[in-house]
LUMKOL-200499 format. One record per residue (C-alpha): x, y, z; residue number from 1; residue in three letters. Coordinates in Angstrom, 1 decimal, m for minus. Example, Ala and Ser with C-alpha at 12.3 -4.5 7.8 and 13.67 -1.06 7.14 Angstrom:
2
+--------+--------+--------+-----+-----+
:      u :      v :      w :   i :  aa :
+--------+--------+--------+-----+-----+
:   12.3 :   m4.5 :    7.8 :   1 : ALA :
:   13.7 :   m1.1 :    7.1 :   2 : SER :
+--------+--------+--------+-----+-----+
***
This chain:
372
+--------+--------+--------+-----+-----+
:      u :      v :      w :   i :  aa :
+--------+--------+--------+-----+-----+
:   65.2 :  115.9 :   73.1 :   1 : UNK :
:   66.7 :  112.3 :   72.4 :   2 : UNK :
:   68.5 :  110.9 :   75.4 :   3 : UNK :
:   71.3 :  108.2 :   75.3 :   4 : UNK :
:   70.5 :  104.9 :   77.3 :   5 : UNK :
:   72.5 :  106.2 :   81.1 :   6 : UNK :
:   73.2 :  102.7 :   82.0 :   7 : UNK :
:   76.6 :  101.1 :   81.1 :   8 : UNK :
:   77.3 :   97.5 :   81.7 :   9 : UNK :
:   80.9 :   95.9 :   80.1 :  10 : UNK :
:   83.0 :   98.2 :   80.0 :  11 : UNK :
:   84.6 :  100.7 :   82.4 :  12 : UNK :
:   82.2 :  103.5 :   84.0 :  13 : UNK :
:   83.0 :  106.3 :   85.5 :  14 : UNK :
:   81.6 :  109.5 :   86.1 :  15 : UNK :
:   78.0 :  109.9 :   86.0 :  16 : UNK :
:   77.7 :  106.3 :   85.1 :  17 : UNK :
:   79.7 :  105.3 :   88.2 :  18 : UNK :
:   77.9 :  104.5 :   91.2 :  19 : UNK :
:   79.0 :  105.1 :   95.0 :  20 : UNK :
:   82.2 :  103.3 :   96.3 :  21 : UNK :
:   82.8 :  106.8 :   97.4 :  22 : UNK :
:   84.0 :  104.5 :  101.2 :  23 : UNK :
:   86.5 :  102.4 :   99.2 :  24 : UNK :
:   87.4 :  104.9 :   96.9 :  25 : UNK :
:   88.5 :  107.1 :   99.6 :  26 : UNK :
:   90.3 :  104.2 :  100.9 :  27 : UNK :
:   92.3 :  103.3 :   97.9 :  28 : UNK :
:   93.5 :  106.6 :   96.9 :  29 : UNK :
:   94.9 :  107.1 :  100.2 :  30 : UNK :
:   96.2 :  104.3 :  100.3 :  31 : UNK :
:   98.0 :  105.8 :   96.6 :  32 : UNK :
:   99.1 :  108.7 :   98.3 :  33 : UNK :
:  100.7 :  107.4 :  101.3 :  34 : UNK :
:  102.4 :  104.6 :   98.9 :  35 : UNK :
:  100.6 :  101.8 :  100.2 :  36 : UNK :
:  100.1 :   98.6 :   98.0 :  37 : UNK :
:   96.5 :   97.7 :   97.9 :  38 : UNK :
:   94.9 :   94.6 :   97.3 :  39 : UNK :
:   91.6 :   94.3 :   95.8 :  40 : UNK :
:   88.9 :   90.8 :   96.1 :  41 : UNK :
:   85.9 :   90.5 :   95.1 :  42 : UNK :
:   83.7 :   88.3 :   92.8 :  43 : UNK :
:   83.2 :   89.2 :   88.9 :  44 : UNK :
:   81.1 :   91.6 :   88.0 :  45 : UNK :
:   81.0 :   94.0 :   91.1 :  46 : UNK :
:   82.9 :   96.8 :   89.9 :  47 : UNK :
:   86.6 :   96.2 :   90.7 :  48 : UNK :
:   88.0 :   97.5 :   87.2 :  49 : UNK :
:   85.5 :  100.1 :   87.4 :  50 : UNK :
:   86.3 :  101.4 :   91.0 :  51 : UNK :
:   90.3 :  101.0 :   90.1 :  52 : UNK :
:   90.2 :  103.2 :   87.1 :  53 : UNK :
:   88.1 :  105.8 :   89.1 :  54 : UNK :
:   90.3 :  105.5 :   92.1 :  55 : UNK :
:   93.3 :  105.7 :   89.6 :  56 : UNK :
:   92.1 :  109.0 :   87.6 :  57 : UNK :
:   92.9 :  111.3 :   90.3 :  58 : UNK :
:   96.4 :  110.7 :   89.9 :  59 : UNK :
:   96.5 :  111.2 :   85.6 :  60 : UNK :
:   99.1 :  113.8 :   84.6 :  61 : UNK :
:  100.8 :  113.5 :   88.3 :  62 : UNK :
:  101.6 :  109.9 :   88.4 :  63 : UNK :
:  103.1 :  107.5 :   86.2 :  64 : UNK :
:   99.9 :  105.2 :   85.8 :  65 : UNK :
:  100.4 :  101.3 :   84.1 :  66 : UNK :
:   97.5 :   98.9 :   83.7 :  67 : UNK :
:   98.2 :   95.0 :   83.3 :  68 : UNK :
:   95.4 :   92.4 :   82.4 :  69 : UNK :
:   96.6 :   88.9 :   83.2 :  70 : UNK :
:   93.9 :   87.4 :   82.1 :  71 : UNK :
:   95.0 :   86.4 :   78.6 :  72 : UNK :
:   98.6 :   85.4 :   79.5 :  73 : UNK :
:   99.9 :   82.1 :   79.6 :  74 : UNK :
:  103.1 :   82.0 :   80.9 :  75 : UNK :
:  106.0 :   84.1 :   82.9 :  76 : UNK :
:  107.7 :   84.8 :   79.6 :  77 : UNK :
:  104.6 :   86.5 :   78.4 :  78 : UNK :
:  104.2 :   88.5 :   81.3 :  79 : UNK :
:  107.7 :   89.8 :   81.6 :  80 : UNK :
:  107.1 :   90.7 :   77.7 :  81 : UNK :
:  103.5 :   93.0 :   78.6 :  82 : UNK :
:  105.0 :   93.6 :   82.1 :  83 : UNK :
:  108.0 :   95.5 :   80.3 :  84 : UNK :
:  106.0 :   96.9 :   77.3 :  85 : UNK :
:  103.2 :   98.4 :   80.1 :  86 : UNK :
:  106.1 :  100.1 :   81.8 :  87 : UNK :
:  108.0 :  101.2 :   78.9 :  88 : UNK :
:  104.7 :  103.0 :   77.2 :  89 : UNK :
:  103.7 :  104.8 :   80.7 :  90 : UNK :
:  107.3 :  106.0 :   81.1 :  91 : UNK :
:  108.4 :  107.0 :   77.6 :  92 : UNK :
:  106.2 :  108.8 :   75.0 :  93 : UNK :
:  108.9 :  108.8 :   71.8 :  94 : UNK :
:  110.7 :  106.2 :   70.5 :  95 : UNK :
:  113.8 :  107.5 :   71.6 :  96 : UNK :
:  113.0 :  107.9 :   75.1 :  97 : UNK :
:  112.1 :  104.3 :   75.7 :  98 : UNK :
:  115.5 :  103.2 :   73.5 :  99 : UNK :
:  117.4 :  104.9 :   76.7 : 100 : UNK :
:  115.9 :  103.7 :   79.4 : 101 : UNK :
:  116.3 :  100.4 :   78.0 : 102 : UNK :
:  119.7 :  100.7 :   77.3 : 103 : UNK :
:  120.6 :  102.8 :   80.8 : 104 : UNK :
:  118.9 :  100.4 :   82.9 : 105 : UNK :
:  118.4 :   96.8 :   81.1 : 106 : UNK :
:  121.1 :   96.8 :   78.5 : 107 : UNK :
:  120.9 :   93.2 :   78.1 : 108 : UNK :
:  117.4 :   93.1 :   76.7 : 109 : UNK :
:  118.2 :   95.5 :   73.7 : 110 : UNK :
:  118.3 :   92.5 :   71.5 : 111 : UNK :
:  115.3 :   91.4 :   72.1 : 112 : UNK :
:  113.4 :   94.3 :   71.6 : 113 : UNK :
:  112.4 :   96.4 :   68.6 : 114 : UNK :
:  110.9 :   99.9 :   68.5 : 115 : UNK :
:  108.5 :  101.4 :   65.6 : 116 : UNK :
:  106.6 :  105.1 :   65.4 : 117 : UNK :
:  102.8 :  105.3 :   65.5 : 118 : UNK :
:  101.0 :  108.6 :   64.2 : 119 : UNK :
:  103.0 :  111.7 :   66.5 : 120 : UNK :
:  105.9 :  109.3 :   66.7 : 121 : UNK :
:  104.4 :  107.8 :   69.4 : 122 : UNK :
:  106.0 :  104.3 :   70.7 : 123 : UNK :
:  105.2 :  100.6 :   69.5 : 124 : UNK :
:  106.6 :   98.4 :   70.9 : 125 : UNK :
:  107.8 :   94.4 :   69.8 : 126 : UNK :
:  109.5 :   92.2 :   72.4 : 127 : UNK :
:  110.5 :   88.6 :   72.3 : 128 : UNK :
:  111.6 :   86.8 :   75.0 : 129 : UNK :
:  111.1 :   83.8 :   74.0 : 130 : UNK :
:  114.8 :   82.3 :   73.0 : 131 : UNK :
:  116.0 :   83.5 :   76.7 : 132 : UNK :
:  115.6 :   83.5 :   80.6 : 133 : UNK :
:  114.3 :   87.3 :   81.0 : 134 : UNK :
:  116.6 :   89.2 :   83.1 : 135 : UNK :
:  115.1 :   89.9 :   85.8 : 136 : UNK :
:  116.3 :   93.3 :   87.2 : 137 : UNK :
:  113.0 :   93.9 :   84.7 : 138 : UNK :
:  111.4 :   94.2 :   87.2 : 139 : UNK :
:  113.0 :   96.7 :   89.3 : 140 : UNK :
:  112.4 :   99.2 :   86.1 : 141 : UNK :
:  109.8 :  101.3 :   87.8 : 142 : UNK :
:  111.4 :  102.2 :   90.5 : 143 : UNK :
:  115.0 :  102.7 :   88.7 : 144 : UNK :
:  112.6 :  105.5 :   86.6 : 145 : UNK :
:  110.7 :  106.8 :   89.6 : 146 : UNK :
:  113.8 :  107.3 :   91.7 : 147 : UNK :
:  115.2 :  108.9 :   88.9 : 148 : UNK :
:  112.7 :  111.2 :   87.5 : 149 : UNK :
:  111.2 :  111.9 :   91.0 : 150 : UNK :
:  108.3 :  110.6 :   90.1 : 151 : UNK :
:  105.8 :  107.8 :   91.8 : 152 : UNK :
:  104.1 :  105.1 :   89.5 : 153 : UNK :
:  101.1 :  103.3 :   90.5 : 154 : UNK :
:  101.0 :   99.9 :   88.9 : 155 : UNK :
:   97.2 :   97.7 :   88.8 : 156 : UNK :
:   97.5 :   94.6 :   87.4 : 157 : UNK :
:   93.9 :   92.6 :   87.0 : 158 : UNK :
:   93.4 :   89.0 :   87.5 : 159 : UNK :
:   96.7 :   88.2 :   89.3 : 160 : UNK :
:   95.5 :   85.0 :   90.2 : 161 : UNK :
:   95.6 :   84.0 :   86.6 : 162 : UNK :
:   99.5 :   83.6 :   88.1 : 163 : UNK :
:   99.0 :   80.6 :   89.5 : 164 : UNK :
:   98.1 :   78.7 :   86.4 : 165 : UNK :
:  101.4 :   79.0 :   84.9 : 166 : UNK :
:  104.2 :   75.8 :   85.5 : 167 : UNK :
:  106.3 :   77.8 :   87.4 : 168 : UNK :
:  103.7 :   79.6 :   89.3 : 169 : UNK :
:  105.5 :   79.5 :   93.3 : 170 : UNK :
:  109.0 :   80.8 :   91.5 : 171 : UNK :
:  107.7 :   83.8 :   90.0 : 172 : UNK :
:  105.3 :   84.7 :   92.7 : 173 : UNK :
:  108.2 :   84.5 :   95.0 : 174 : UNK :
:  110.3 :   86.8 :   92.3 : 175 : UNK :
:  107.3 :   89.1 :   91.8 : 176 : UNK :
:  107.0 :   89.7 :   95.3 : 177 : UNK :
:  111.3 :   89.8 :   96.2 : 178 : UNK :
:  111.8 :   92.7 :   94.0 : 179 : UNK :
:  108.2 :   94.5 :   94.2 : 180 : UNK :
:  108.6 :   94.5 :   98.4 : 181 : UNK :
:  111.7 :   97.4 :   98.2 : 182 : UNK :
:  109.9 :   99.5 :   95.7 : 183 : UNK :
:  109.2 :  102.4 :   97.5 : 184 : UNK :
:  108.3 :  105.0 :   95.0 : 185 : UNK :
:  105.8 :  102.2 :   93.1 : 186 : UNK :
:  102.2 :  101.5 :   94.2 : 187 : UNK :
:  100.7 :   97.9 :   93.5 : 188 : UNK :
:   97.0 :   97.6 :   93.0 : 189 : UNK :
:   96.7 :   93.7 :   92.6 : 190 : UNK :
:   92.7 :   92.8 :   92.1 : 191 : UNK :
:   91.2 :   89.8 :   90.4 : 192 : UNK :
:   88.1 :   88.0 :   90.5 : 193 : UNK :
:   88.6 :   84.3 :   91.7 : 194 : UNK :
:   88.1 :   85.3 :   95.4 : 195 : UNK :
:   88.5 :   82.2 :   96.6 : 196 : UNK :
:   92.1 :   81.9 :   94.5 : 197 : UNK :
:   92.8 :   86.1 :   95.8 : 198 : UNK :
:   91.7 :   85.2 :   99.2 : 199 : UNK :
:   94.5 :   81.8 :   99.4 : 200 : UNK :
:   97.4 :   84.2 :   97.4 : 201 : UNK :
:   97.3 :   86.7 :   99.9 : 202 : UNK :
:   95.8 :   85.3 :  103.4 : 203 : UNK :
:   97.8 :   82.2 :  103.6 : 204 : UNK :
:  100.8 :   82.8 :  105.2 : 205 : UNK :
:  102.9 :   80.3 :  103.7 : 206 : UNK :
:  102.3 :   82.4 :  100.0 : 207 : UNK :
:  104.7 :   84.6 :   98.9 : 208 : UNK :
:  101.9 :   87.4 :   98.7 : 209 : UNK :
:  101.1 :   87.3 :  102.4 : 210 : UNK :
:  100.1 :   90.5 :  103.5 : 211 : UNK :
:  101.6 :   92.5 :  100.8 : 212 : UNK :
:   99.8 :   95.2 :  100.8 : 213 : UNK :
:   96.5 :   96.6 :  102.7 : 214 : UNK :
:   93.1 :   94.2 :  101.6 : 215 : UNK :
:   90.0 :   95.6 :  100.5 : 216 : UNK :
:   87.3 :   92.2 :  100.2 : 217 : UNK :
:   84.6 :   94.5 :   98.2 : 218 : UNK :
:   81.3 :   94.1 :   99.2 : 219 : UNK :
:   78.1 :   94.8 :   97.4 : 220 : UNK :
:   76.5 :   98.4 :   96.9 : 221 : UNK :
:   73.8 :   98.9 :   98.9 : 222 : UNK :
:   70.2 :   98.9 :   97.8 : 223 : UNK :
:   69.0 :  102.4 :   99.3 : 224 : UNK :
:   72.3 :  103.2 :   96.9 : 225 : UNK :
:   71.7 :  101.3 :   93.7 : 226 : UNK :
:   67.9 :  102.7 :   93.7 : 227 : UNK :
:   68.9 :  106.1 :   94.2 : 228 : UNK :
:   71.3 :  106.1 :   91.4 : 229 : UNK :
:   68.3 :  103.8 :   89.2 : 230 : UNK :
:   65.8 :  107.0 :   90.0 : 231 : UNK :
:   68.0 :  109.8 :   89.1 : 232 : UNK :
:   69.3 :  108.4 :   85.9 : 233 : UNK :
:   65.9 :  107.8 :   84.6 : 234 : UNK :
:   65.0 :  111.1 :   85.9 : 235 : UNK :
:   68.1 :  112.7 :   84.0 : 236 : UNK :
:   66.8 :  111.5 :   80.7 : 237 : UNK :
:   63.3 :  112.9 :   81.0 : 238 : UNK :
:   61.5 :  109.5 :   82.2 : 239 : UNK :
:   60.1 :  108.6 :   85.5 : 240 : UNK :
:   60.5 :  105.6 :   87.5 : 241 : UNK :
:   59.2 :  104.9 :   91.5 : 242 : UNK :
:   62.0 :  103.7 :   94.0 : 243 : UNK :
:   60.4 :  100.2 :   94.8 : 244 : UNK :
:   60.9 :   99.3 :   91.0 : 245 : UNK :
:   64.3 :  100.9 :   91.5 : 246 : UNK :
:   64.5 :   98.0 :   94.8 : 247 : UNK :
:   63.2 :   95.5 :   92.5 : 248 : UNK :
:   65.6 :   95.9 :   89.9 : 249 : UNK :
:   68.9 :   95.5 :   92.7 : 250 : UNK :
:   66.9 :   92.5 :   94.3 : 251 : UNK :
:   66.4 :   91.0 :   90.7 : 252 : UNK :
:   70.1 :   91.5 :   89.9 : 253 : UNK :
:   70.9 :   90.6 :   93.7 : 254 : UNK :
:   72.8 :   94.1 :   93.9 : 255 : UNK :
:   75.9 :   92.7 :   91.2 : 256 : UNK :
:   77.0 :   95.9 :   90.1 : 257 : UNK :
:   76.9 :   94.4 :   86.5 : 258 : UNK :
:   73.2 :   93.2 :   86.5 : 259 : UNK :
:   72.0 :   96.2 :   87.8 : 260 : UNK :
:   73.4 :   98.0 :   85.2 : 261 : UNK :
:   72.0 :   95.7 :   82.7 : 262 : UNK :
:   68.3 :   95.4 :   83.7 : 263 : UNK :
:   68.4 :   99.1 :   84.2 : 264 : UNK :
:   69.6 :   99.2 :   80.7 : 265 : UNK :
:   66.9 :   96.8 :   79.7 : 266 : UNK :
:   63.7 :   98.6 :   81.5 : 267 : UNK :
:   65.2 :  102.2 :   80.4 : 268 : UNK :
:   64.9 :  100.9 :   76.9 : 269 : UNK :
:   61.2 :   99.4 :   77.1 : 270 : UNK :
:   60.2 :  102.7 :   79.2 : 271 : UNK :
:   58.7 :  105.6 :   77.1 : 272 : UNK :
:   58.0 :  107.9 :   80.2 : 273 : UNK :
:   56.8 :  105.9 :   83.2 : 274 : UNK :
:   58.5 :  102.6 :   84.2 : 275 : UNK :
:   56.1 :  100.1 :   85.5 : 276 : UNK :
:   55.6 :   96.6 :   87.1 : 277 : UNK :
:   54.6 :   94.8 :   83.3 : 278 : UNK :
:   57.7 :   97.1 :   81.8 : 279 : UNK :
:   60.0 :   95.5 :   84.4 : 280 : UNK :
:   59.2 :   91.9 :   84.1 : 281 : UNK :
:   59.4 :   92.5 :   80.4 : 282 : UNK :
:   63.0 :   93.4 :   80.8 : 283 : UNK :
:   63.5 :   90.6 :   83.1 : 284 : UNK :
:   62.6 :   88.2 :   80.3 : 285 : UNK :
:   64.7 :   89.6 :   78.1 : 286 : UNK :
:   67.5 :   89.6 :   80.2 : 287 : UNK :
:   66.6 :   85.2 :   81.0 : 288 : UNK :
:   66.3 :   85.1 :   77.5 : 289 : UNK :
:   70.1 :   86.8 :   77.0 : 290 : UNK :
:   71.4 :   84.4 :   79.6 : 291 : UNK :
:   69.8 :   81.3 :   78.3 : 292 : UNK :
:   72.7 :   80.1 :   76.0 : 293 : UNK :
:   75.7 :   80.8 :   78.4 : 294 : UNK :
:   73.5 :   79.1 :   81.3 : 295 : UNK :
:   72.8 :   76.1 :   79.4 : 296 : UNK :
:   76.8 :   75.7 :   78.1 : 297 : UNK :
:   77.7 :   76.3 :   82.2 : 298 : UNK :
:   75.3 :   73.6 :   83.2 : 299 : UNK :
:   75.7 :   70.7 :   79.8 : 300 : UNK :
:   79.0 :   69.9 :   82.0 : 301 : UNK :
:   77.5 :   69.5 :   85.4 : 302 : UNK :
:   77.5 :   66.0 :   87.3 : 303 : UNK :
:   74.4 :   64.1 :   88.9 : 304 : UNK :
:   75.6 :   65.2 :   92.0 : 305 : UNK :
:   76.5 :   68.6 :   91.2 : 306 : UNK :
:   73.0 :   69.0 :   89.9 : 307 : UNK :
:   71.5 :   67.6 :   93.2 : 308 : UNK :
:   73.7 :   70.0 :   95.1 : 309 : UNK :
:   72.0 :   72.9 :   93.5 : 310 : UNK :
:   68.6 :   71.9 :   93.8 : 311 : UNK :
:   69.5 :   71.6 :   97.8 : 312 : UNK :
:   71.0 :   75.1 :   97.8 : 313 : UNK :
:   67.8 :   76.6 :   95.6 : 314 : UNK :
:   65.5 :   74.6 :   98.0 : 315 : UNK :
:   66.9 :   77.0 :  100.9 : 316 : UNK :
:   69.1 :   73.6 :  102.3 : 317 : UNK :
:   72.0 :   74.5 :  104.1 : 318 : UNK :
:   73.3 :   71.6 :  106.3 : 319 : UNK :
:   74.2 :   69.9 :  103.5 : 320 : UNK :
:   76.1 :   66.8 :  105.4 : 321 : UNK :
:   73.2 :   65.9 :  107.4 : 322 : UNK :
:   71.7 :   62.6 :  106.7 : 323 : UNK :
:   68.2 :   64.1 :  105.7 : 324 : UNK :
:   70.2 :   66.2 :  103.4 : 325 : UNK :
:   72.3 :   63.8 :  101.9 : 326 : UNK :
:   69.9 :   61.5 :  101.5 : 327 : UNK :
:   67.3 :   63.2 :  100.2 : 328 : UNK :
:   69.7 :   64.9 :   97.3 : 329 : UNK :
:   71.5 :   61.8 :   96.6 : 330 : UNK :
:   74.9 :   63.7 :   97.6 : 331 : UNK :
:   76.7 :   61.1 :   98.8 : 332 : UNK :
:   79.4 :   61.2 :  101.2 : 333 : UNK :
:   81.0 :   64.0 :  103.2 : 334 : UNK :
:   84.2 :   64.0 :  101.4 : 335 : UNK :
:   82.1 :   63.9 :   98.1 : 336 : UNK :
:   80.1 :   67.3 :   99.1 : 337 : UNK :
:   83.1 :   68.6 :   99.5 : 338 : UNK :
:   84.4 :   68.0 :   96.3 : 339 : UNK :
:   81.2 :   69.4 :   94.7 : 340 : UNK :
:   82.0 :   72.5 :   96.4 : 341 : UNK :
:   85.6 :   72.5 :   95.0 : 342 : UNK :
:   84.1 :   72.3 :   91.4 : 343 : UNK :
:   81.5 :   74.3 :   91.8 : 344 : UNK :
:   83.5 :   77.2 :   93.4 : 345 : UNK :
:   86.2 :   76.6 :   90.5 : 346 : UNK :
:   83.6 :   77.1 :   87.9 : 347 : UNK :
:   82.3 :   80.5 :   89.6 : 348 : UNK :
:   78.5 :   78.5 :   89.7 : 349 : UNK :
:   79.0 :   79.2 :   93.7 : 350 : UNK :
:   80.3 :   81.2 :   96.3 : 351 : UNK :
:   80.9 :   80.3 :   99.4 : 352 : UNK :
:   82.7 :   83.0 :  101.6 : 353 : UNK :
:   79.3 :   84.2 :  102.9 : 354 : UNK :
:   77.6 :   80.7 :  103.2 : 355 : UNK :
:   76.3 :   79.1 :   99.7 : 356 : UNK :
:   75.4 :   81.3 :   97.2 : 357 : UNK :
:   75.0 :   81.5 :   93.4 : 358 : UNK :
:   77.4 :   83.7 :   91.7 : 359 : UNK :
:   75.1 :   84.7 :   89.1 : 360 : UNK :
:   71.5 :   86.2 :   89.2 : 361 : UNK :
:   70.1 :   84.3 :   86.1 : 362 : UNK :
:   71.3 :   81.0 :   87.3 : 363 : UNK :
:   68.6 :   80.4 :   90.0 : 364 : UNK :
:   65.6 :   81.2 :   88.0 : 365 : UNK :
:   67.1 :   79.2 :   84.7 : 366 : UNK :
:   67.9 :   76.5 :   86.7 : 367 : UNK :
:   64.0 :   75.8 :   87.9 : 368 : UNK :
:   63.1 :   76.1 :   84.4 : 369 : UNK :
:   65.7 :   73.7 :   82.7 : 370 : UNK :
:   65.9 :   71.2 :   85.9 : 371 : UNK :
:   62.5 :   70.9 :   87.3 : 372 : UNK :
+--------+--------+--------+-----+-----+
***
């Protein structure tokens, strides 16, 4: 019998391809049910859209569920434009129905807005914007429909931080969060992964977002986890593999929920029916090899001192304003570490909430064989 490759890496998983959370995801659906607005921080690549859509699923068919990606917008006026059309589509299934709630509960945007019917009639959607201020009571929509209908909505929105980027960043975070504070029958998941830029929108106390909603900082899954869920996936498909590979494979990938999946992936794919040592370095190669070109566009940019810093963090160095330090790296001065740090973090090369650390598993290894 022909199995399919068990390991999923870039797109949602869920299921039998999802892997424990079963702490947090307790924790957020509660959190769902009691109405609670959750906020969700962790690096790339750990899991968040992942652990969101499973947390999420138990709700389908009882909830009104919308799902916003920030990511790719540029400005307020496009996110009033996908914030409307996300709410619209989870709310009204015909044509029709979405024509009346826009005209019993934001009238003025009628104009601006045109409807067409998909296969089954269902709605498509085409808003502009563009020529005029958006009228805001937009954004009380949900709730108008939930109080309405009797119904609750739980809104996620992904890489909220992206907010910041836009000119009038502090006027619509303060809007955002005027009007989203006295929904009571609408849930806000808020995630992203800049945690630095997460961690400053909702810790600091002179942001709008302070304290919104209840914090979850997600962690990594544990080994004893990740090689228990390694083992029985390779077992599920007829091939064997022993847990210390399985504890290789999470060191390798430092436990990123991403990499684990993907050198899994890798050694699953190389294994006919026993894993082994010479089968899992094999993989690791390939999966340098797969890195090579996006670590060598990260790094072209890199300063002199940048460059040094690394080599002090992948020496072990961590007193990095002592004089030995600094003078043995070239970093310069104190104020010039610091602004190494600033670029560095801002280009998701480090992390620094834990102590220094490289966001990426492949970076460490490429970086001895390109730099020394």
């Amino acid at each position: 019998m022909t199995h399919n490759n068990p390991f999923k890496y870039g797109e949602l998983v869920g299921h039998q391809t999802f892997c424990n959370r079963q702490k947090e995801l307790k924790r957020i659906q509660q959190g769902f049910s009691d109405g609670q607005n959750i906020v969700l921080i962790s690096p790339r690549r750990w899991g968040k859209s992942s652990l969101v859509a499973e947390a999420v699923s138990r709700y389908r068919g009882k909830y009104l569920l919308v799902s916003l990606d920030c990511f790719g917008l540029r400005s307020s006026d496009q996110f009033f434009e996908a914030y409307l059309q996300a709410i619209l589509k989870a709310s009204s299934t015909k044509m029709q129905h979405a024509a009346d709630t826009l005209k019993k509960y934001v009238s003025s945007l009628i104009p601006f807005i045109s409807f067409s019917a998909g296969e089954k009639d269902e709605i498509k959607i085409s808003i502009n914007l563009q020529k005029r201020k958006p009228d805001v009571s937009l954004l009380d929509l949900p709730q108008k429909i939930a109080r309405e209908r009797k119904v609750k909505f739980i809104i996620c929105i992904d890489e909220f931080q992206k907010i910041r980027d836009w000119d009038d960043s502090k006027e619509i975070l303060e809007l955002l969060r005027s009007h989203w504070q006295k929904h009571h029958d609408v849930c806000y998941c808020l995630y992203g992964s800049k945690r630095h830029l997460m961690t400053a929108l909702f810790a600091d106390s002179s942001q709008p977002f302070y304290r919104f909603g209840e914090t979850i900082f997600l962690t990594k899954i544990e080994k004893h986890a990740w090689a228990a869920f390694i083992q029985k996936h390779f077992e599920a498909t007829g091939k064997k593999i022993t847990p210390e590979l399985c504890e290789r494979i999470t060191d390798l990938a430092q436990s990123h929920s991403y990499y684990v999946q993907y050198i899994s992936r890798l050694c699953w794919a190389n294994t006919h029916k026993v894993a082994s040592a010479n089968i899992l370095e094999q993989s690791w190669m390939e999966f340098l090899n797969d890195h090579n070109s996006l670590f060598l566009k990260t790094t072209e940019k890199l300063t002199r001192f940048q460059v040094n810093y690394l080599k002090a963090v992948i020496a072990g160095e961590r007193q990095f304003t002592s004089q030995r330090v600094s003078k043995e790296y070239d970093l310069g001065s104190p104020g010039n570490i610091k602004r190494i740090e600033k670029a560095l973090e801002d280009n998701e090369i480090m992390d620094f909430l834990n102590g220094p650390e490289l966001c990426e598993p492949y970076f460490g290894p490429l970086f001895k064989k390109t730099f020394y």
